[in-house]
C-alpha positions as CSV (number, residue, x, y, z in Angstrom):
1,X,0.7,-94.4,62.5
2,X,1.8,-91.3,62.6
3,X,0.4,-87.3,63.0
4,X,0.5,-86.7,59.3
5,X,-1.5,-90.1,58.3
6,X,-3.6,-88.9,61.3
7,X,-4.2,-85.9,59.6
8,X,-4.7,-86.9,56.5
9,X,-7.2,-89.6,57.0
10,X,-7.9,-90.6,60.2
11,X,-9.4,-86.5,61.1
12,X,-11.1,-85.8,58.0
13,X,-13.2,-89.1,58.6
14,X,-14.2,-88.3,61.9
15,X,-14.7,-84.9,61.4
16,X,-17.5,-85.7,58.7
17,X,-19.3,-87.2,61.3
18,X,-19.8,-83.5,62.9
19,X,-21.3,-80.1,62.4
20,X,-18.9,-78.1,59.6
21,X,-18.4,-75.8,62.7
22,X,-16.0,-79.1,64.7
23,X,-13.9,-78.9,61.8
24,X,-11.5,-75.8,62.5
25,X,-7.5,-75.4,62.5
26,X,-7.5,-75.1,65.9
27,X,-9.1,-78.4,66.7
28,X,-7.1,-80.2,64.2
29,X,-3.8,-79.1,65.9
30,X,-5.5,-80.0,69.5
31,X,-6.3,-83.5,68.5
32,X,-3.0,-84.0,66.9
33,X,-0.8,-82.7,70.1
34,X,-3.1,-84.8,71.8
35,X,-1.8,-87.9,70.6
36,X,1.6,-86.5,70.2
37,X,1.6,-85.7,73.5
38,X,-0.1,-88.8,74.9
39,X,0.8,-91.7,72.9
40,X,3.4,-90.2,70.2
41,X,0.9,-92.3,67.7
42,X,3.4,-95.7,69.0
43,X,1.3,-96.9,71.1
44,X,-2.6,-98.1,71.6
45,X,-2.5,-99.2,74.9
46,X,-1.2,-97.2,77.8
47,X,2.3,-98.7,79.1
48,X,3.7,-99.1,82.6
49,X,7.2,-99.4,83.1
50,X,10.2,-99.2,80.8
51,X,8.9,-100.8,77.8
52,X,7.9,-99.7,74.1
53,X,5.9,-102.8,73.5
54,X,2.5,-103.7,74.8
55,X,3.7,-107.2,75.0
56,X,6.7,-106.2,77.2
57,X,4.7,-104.2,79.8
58,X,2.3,-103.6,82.3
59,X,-1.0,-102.2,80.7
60,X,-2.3,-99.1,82.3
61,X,-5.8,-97.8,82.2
62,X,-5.8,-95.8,79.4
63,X,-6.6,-96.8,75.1
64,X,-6.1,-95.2,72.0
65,X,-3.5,-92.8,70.2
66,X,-5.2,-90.5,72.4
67,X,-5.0,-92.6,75.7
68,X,-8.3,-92.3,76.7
69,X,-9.6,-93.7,80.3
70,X,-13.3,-94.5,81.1
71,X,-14.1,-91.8,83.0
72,X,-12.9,-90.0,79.6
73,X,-15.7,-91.6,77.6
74,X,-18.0,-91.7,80.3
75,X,-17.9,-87.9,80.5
76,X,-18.3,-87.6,76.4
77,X,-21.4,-89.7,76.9
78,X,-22.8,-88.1,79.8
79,X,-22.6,-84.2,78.5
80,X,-25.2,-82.2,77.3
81,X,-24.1,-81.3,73.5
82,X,-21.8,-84.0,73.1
83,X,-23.5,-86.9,74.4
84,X,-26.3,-86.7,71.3
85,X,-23.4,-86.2,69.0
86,X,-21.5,-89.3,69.8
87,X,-24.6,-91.4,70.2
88,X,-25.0,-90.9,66.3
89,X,-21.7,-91.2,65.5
90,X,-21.8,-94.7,67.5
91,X,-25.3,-95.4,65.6
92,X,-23.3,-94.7,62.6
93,X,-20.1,-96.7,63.0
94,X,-22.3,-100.3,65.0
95,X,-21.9,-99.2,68.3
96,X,-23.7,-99.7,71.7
97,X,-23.8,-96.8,74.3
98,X,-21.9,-98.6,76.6
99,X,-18.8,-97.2,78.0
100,X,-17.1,-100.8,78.8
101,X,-17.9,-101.5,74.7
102,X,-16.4,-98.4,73.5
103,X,-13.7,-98.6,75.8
104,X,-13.0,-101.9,73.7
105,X,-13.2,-100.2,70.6
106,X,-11.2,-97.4,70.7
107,X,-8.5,-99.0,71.3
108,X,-8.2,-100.1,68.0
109,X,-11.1,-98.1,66.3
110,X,-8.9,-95.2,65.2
111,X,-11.8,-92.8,63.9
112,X,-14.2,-93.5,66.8
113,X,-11.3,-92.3,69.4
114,X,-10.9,-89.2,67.6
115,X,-14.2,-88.8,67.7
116,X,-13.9,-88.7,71.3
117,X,-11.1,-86.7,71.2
118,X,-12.9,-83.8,69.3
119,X,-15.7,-84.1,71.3
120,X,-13.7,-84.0,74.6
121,X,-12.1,-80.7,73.5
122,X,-15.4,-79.5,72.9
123,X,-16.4,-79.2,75.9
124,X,-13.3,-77.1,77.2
125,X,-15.1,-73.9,78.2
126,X,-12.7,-71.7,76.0
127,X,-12.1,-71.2,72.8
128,X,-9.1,-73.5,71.7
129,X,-6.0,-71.9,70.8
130,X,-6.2,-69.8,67.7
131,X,-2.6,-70.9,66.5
132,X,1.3,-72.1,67.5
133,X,1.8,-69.1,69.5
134,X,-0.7,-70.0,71.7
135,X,1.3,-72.8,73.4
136,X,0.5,-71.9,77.1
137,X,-3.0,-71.8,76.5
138,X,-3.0,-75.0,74.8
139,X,-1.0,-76.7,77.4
140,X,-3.6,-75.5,79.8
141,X,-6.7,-76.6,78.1
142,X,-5.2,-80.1,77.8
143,X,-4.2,-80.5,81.0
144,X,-8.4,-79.2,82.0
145,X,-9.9,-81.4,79.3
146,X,-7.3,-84.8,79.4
147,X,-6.3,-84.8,83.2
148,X,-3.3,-86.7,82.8
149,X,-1.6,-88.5,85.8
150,X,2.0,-88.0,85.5
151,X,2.4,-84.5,82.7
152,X,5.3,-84.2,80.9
153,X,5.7,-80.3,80.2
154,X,8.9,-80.4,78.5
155,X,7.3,-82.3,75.9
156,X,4.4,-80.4,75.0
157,X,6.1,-77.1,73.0
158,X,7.7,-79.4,70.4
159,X,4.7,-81.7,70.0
160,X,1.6,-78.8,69.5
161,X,4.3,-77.1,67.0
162,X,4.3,-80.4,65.2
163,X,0.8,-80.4,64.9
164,X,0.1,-76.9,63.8
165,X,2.7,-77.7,61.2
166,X,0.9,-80.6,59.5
167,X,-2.4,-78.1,59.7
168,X,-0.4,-75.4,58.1
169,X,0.7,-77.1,55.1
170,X,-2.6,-79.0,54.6
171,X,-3.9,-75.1,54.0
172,X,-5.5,-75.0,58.1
């Protein structure tokens, strides 16, 4: 996998499962510096230690391109606005509402963990960055919305320009 195949299909499929309004620039190029950021779309399963390979490592707590944890899913489940909206997506795709399920699935259900990913975002209290120049605010919205344990700043610049790259050329 990579961000443009990720772009290409893997958003456009979860992003029909949504209001027109979930479908903007700006949360394309979130979702995509997501994974970037978390994963580098290599890996499914979060790894401890030194290795590339699931098989060579420790697994950590987290699934998906997008590395989510269960109190991740929990949280998309458990909102207000975006708990209706992923119950119909799970309708939809021959899910239960069960966060030990869906942890399951996303790990290898590509368009379901976006799913979560968009809805996650949504429920950052601002509005999400407006373009590439907006790397600051985007780094601080991830870090609000994703929580990770151990961030990697250095990283974050090259990977959210990568993303609003793809987005640009698709046309945003």
């Amino acid at each position: 996998m990579n961000a443009q195949i990720a772009h290409d299909f893997l958003l456009p499929a979860c992003l029909s499962l949504f209001p027109a309004q979930y479908n903007t620039p700006a949360a394309r190029a979130m979702m995509l510096a997501i994974a970037l950021q978390e994963s580098d779309f290599e890996s499914r399963q979060q790894l401890i230690g030194h290795h590339r390979n699931w098989w060579q490592s420790l697994n950590g707590p987290a699934v998906s391109y997008w590395q989510f944890e269960r109190i991740g899913i929990r949280g998309v489940l458990e909102h207000r606005t975006t708990g209706p909206l992923i119950r119909s997506v799970l309708k939809t795709l021959g899910y239960p509402d069960d966060v030990e399920t869906i942890f399951k699935a996303i790990t290898h259900n590509d368009i379901l963990a976006v799913c979560f990913a968009r809805l996650l975002l949504f429920r950052v209290p601002q509005a999400l960055p407006a373009g590439p120049q907006d790397v600051n605010e985007a780094w601080r919205q991830y870090l609000w919305a994703w929580a990770p344990g151990k961030p990697k700043p250095e990283r974050w610049p090259s990977r959210y320009a990568l993303a609003w790259e793809i987005v640009a050329r698709a046309g945003a």
